[in-house]
N, C-alpha and C positions, 0 to 999 in steps of 0.2 A: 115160856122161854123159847127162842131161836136161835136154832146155831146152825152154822155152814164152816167151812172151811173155803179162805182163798189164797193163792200166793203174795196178793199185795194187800197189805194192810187200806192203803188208798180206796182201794178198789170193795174192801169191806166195809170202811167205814160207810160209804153212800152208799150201799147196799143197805147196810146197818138202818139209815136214814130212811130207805125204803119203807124198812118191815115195820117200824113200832104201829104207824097209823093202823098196820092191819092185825091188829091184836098181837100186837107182842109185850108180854110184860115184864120181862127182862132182856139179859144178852151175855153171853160168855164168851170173851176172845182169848184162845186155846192158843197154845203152836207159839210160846213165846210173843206173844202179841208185845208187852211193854206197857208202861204207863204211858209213852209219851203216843201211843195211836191210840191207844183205849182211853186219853183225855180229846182225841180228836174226835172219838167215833160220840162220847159224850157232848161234844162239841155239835156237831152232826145232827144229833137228835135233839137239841136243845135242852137235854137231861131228864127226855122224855120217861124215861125206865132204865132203871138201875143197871151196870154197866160191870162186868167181872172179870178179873185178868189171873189167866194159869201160864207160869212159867216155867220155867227148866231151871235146877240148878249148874252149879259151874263143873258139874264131872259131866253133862252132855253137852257143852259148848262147841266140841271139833266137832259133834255128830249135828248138829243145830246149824251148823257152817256149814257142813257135805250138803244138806239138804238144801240152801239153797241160795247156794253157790252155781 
């Protein structure tokens, strides 16, 4: 597995796209990532390795806003 943390989703999926060829055999997008960038970052890799999404429930949405806002 690889994981990083970035502010732009964008920005991780081509990164995302970087890593598999170099032995990566999964991916976890953390930090409210969403389906609709962790279908892009699967997108990305051609669906090279399995692709996992963690998100926030709705009691930390204002606090998921401060950050990055």
């Amino acid at each position: 597995m690889c994981s990083s943390g970035w502010r732009s989703p964008r920005r991780a999926s081509r990164q995302r796209a970087a890593w598999w060829p170099r032995g990566c055999n999964s991916s976890n997008c953390a930090g409210g990532f969403g389906p609709v960038w962790a279908g892009r970052v699967i997108e990305a890799i051609d669906g090279a390795v399995p692709v996992g999404v963690v998100g926030y429930g709705p009691e930390a949405v204002d606090q998921v806003h401060a950050i990055f806002s």
